[in-house]
N, C-alpha and C positions, 0 to 999 in steps of 0.2 A: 523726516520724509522716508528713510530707510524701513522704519517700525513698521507703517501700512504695507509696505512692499514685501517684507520677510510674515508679515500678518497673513496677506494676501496668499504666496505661494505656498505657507504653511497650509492655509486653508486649501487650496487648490491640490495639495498630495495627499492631505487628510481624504478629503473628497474620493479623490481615486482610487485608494490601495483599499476603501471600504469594501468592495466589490472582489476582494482576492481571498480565496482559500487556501488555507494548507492542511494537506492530506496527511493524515498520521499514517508513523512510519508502521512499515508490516512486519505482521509479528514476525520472530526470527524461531522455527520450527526445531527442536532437536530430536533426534532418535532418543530412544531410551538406553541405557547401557548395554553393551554385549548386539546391540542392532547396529548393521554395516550400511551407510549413509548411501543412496543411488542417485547418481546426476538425473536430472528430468532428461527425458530424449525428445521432446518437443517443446518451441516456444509457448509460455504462458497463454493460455486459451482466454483474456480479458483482463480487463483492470481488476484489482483486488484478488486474484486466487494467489494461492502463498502452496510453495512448493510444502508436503506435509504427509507425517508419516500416520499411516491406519494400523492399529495394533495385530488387527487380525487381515489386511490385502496389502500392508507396504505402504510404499511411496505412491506419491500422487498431487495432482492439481486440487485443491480445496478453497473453496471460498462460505464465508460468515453464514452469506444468503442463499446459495445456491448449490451450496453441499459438493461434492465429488463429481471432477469433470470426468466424463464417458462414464462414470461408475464401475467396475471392475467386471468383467467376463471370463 
């Protein structure tokens, strides 16, 4: 009697957790050697942009898709 039961809820959390994503971790940025690291001065402008250094404008909000937030002035 136990077996349909432990059958059942196995089935029942299979079922559920099919629906759950996990988001791969973000990349972790480093300067290059001899470049001095700048905290962000504002919160992350969205999901996915990753604090990140430009060779040629510094630091900055960057993401995969949608390239350099405010873009440099």
């Amino acid at each position: 009697m136990r077996l349909p039961v432990l059958a059942l809820s196995a089935a029942v959390l299979a079922a559920t957790l099919t629906g759950c994503v996990v988001a791969p971790a973000q990349p972790i940025y480093a300067a290059p050697p001899g470049v001095a690291y700048v905290a962000p001065t504002y919160v992350s402008p969205g999901v996915g942009f990753a604090w990140a250094y430009h060779p040629r404008y510094g630091w900055g909000w960057h993401h995969p898709q949608y390239g350099w937030h405010r873009g440099w002035r």
